[in-house]
C-alpha positions as CSV (number, residue, x, y, z in Angstrom):
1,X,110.2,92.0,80.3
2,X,106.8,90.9,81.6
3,X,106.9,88.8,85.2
4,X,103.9,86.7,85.4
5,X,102.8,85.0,89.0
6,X,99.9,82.7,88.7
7,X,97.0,83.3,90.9
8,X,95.7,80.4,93.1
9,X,93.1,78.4,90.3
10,X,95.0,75.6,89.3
11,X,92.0,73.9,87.6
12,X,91.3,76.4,85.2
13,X,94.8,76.9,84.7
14,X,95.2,73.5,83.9
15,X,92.4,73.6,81.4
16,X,94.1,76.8,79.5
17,X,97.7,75.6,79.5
18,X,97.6,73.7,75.7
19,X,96.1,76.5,74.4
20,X,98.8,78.8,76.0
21,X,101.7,76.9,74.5
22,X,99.6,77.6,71.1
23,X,100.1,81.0,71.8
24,X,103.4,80.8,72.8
25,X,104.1,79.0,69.7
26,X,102.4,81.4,67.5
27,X,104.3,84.3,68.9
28,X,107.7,82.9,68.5
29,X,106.7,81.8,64.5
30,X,105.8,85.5,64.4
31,X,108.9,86.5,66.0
32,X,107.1,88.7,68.9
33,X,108.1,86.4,71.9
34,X,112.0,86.8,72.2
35,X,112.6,84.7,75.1
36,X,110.7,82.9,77.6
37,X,112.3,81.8,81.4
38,X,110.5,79.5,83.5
39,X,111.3,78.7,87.1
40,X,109.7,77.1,89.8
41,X,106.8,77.4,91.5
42,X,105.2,78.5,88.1
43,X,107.5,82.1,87.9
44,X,107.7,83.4,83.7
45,X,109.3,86.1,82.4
46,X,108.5,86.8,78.7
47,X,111.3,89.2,76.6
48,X,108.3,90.6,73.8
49,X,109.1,92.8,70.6
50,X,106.7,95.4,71.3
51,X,106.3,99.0,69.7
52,X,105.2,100.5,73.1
53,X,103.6,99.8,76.6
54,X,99.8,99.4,74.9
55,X,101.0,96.9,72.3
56,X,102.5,94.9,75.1
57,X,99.2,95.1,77.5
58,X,97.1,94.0,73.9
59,X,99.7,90.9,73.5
60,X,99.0,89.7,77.2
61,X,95.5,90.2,76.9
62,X,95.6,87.5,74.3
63,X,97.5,84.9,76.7
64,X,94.8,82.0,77.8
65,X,96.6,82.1,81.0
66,X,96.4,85.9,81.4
67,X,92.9,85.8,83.8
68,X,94.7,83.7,86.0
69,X,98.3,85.6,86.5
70,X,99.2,89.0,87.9
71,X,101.7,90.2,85.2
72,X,104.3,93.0,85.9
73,X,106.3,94.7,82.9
74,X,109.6,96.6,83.3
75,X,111.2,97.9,80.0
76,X,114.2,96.4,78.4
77,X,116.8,98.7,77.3
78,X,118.0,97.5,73.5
């Protein structure tokens, strides 16, 4: 599970945010992104099919949003 907490520039975040729920999309056709939890202010916690810790640090390097969040990831037990 990957915690993301968005950093403080809202502009550029703003700019990035269709093209993240492109990428959001895409991964859920694809069947990587397993769930997705959103709460306020701007808290997300992504559930990702991933073969090990680099594949999941290459998947959120591909986020639009990812220069602007400080992600944490804790392994889910199957």
């Amino acid at each position: 599970m990957i915690t993301f907490n968005p950093k403080p520039d809202c502009a550029a975040q703003l700019r990035a945010a269709p093209l993240e729920l492109v990428h959001v999309n895409t991964l859920r056709a694809a069947g990587v992104l397993r769930d997705l939890f959103i709460s306020q202010p701007g808290h997300v916690w992504l559930v990702l099919d991933a073969s090990d810790r680099d594949e999941v640090d290459r998947l959120l390097r591909e986020f639009p949003m990812y220069p602007y969040i400080d992600a944490t990831v804790d392994a889910l037990i199957n």
